[in-house]
N, C-alpha and C positions, 0 to 999 in steps of 0.2 A: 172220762177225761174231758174237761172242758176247753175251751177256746183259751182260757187264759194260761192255761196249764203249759198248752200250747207253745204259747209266747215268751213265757219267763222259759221255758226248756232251752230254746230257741237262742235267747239273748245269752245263758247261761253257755250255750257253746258256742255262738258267735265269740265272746269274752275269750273264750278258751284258747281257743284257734290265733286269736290276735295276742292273746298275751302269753301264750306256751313256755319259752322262756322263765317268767318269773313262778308259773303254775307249780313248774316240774322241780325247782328248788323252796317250794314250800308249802306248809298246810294251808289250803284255803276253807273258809267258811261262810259258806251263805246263808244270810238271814232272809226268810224266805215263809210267807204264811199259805204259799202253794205248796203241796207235797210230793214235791219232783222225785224225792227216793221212791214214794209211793207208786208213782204212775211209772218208773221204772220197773219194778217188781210185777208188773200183770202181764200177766201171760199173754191177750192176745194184741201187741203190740206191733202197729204198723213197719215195712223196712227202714222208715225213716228215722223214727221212733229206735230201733233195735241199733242201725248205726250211732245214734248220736249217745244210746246208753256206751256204748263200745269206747267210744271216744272219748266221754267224761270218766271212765273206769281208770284210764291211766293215772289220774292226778289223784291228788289225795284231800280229797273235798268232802267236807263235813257241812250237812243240814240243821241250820236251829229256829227254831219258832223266830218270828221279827219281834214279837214281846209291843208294851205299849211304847208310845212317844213320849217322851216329857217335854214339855213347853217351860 
């Protein structure tokens, strides 16, 4: 699990925490080329790590590749 993996984890429940409210009345989807479901799923995951899975479990948040840009 890298440093960035980190960060986007991070920001993804900072979001959460602030916008709880609109989370919990609807599907949210993040576009994301980190594999946050993935680094949720390993077993030896720090308590920080294991809380913040706990807390993004309640909403109902769906992972998709970011895909390319168009200009």
């Amino acid at each position: 699990m890298g440093n960035n993996d980190i960060k986007v984890t991070l920001a993804l429940v900072t979001t959460t925490q602030r916008m709880s409210p609109y989370f919990h009345n609807h599907q949210v989807i993040v576009k994301t080329d980190n594999p946050i479901n993935k680094v949720f799923s390993k077993p030896n995951l720090s308590r920080r790590m294991i809380s913040w899975s706990i807390e993004l479990s309640e909403f109902d948040i769906k992972y998709k590749p970011m895909g390319a840009f168009k200009s």
